[in-house]
C-alpha positions in Angstrom: -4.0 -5.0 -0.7 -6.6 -4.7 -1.0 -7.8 -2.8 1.5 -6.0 -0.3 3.6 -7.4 1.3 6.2 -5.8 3.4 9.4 -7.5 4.6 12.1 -5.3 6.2 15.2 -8.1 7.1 18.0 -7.0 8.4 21.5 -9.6 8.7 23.8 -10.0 9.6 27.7 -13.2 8.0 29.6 -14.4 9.9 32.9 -17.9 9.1 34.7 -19.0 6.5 31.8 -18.5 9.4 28.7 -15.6 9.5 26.2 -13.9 12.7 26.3 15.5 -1.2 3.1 16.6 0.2 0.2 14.8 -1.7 -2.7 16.5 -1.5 -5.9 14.3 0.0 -9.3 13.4 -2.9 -11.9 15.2 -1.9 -14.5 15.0 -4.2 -18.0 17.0 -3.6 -21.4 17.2 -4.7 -24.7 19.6 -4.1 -27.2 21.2 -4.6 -31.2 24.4 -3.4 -31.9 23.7 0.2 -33.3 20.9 0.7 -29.6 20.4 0.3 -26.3 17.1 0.8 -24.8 15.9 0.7 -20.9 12.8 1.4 -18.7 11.8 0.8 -15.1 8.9 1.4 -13.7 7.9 3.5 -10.7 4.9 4.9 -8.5 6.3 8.0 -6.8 2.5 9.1 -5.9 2.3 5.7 -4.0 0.9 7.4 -0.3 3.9 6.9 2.7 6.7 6.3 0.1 9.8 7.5 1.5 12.8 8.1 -0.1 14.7 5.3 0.3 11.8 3.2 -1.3 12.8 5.0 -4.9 8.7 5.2 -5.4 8.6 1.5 -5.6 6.1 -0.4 -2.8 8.2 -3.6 -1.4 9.7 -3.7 -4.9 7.1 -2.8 -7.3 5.3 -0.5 -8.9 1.7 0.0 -7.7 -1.3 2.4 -8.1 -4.1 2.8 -6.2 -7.4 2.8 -8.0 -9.2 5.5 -9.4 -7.3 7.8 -6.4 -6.0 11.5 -7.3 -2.6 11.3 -8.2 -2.1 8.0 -6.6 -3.4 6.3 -9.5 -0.8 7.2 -11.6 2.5 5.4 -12.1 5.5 6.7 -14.2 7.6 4.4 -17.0 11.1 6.3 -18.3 14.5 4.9 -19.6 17.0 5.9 -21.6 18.0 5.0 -25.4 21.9 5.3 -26.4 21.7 5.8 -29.8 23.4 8.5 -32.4 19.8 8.9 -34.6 18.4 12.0 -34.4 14.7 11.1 -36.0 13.6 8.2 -33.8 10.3 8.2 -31.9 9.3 6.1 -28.7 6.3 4.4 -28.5 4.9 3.1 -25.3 3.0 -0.6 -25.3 0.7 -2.0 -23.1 -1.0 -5.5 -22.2 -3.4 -5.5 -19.4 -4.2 -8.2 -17.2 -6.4 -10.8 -19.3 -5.3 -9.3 -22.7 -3.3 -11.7 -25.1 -1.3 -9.2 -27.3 0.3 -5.6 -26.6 -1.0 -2.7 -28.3 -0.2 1.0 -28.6 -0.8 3.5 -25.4 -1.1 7.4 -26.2 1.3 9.3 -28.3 5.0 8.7 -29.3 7.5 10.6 -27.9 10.2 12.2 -30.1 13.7 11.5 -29.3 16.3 14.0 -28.9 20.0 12.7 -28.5 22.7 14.2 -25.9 26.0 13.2 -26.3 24.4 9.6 -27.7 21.5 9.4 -24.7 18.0 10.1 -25.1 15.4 10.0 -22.4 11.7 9.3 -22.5 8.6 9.0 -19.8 4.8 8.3 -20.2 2.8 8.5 -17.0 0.5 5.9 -17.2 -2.6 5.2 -15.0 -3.6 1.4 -15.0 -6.9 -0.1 -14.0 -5.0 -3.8 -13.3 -2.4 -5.2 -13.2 -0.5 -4.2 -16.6 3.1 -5.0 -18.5 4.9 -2.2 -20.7 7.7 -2.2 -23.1 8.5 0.3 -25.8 9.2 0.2 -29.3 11.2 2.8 -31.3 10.6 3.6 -34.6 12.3 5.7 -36.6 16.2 4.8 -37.9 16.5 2.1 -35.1 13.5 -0.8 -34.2 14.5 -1.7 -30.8 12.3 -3.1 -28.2 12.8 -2.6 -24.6 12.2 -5.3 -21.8 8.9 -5.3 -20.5 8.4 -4.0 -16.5 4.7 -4.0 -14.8 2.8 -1.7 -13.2 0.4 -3.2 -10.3 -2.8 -1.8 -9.3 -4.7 -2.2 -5.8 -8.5 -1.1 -4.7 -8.9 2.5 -3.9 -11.7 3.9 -2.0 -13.1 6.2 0.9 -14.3 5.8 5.1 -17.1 7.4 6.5 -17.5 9.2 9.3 -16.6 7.1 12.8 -18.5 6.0 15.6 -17.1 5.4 18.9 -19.5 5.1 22.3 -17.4 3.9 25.3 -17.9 2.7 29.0 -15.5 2.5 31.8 -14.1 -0.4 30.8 -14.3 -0.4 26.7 -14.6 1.5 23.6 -16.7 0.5 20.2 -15.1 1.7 17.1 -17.0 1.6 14.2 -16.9 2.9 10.6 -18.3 2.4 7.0 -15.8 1.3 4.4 -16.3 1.9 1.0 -13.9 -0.2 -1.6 -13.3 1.1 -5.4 -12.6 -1.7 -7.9 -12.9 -2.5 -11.6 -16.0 -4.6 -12.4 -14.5 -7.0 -13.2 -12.5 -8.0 -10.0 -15.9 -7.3 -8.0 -16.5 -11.0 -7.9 -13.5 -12.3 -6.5 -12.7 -9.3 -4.0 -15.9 -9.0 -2.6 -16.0 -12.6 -1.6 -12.8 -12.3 0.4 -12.3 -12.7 4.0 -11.1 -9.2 5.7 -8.7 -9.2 8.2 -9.2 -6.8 11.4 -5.8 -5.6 13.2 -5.9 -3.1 16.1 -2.9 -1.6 18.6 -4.0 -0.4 21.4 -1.7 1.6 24.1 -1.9 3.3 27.4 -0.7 5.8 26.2 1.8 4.6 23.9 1.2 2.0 21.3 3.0 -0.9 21.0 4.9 -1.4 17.3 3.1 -3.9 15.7 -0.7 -4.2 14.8 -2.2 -7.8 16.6 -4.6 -9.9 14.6 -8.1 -8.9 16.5 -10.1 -11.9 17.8 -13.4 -9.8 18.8 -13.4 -7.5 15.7 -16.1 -8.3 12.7 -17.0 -6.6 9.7 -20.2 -6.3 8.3 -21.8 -8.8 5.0 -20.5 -6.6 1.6 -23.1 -4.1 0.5 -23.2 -3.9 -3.5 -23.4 0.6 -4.0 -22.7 -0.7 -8.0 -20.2 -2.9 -10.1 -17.5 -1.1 -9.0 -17.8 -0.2 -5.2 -19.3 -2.1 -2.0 -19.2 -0.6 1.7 -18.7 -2.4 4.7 -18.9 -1.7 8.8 -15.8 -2.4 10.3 -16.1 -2.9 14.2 -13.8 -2.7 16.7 -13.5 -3.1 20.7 -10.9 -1.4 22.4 -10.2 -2.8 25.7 -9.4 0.5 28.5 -7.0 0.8 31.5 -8.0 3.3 34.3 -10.6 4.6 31.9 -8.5 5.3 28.8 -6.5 4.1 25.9 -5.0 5.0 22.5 -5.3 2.7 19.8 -5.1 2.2 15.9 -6.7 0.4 13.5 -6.3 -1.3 10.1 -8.0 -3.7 7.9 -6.4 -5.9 4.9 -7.7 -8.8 2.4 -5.4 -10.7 0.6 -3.8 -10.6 -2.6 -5.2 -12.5 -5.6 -3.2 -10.7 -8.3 -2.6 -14.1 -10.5 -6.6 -14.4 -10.6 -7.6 -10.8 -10.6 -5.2 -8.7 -11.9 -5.6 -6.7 -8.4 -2.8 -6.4 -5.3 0.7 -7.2 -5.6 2.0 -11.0 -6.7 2.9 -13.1 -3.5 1.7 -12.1 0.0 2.4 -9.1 1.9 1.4 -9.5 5.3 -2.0 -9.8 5.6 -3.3 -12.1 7.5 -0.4 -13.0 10.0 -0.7 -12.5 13.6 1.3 -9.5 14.0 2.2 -6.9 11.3 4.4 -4.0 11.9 2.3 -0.3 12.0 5.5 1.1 9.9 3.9 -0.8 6.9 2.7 1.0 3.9 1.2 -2.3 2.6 -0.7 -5.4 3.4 -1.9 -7.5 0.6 
């Protein structure tokens, strides 16, 4: 995403003043004597629902240095009759060239042949995981990822209004790792906006009159910008909601989802969690 931002404003002017189901990655691999899976999830993920099985248009993603949303979950389960083997989680980063060894094996402790395990896991980028037993049996699972996309905060907004339009500002400020702040700071953000009299329409429109403010460097891991917006009235009044999205450069940054999500079309629906 790599920003997402929502603003729902209703206001009333007088005399001038304002008064799907998507299906859990799952990868295995086995010898003769065990079987071993894991799947990846992000149940913390905010406006999951249900039916999305804590997965974000089909993957696993955190958000950035967030309470509880920056952690994601990796479990399976092991068939196997041993009673003395220990999990081990691995992890590769984005950037990194080998796996290595994340936190403390878990002991495994067969029912009726089936062991589970879980590691919570809280990723600053984009990062694959398998795990490794070791013990009586060696067996490798398949390798799922866990995604990561910017966190961050808004400020207080502004809004001043006249009898025909409202300005709607506020200061973003975007939480990264260092070493993405080159490449997302650069990007171009795009400015959506519903507005409704009173009730909003469905989908967010692409603003043509909306601007955002040149990045402001706070340190190497967090710029702020003003985002602007001009709501058009009817009679005086109008609700509207905002939102705000840069696109995905996950391949070069290890940040936002792989592929694009939205951001940037014409229209995008309000129901979306993500835009990327």
């Amino acid at each position: 995403m790599s920003k997402f931002w929502r603003w729902i404003t209703p206001v009333a002017v007088a005399g001038g003043l304002a008064a799907g189901v998507a299906a859990t990655p799952v990868a295995s691999a086995s010898t003769t004597a065990t079987s071993i899976t894991i799947n990846a999830t992000s149940p913390n993920y905010p406006g999951l629902r249900p039916k999305d099985h804590g997965l974000v248009d089909g993957h696993a993603i955190v958000v950035y240095q967030t309470k509880k949303a920056d952690r994601a979950t990796i479990s399976g389960k092991v068939t196997t009759t041993a009673t003395n083997d220990t999990a081990q989680l691995l992890a590769k980063p984005f950037g990194a060239k080998a796996y290595s060894a994340l936190g403390t094996p878990v002991a495994l402790t067969p029912l009726d042949g089936v062991a589970s395990y879980s590691f919570s896991v809280m990723p600053s980028l984009a990062t694959e995981y398998k795990v490794q037993l070791a013990g009586t049996d060696s067996t490798a699972s398949g390798v799922v990822t866990v995604y990561v996309t910017t966190g961050g905060r808004a400020g207080k907004p502004h809004t001043t209004c006249t009898r025909t339009t409202c300005t709607f500002s506020l200061r973003i400020y975007t939480r990264l790792p260092a070493s993405a702040y080159q490449a997302e700071v650069a990007k171009h953000p795009y400015l959506y906006q519903a507005v409704g009299y009173p009730r909003l329409p469905k989908d967010y429109t692409l603003s043509k009159t909306a601007k955002a403010s040149k990045p402001t460097k706070v340190n190497s891991g967090e710029y702020w910008q003003t985002l602007t917006f001009y709501i058009p009235l009817r009679h005086g009044s109008a609700f509207w909601d905002t939102q705000a999205c840069v696109r995905d450069t996950e391949s070069k940054d290890g940040l936002g989802l792989p592929g694009h999500h939205g951001c940037g079309a014409k229209h995008v629906s309000r129901s979306a969690i993500y835009l990327g």
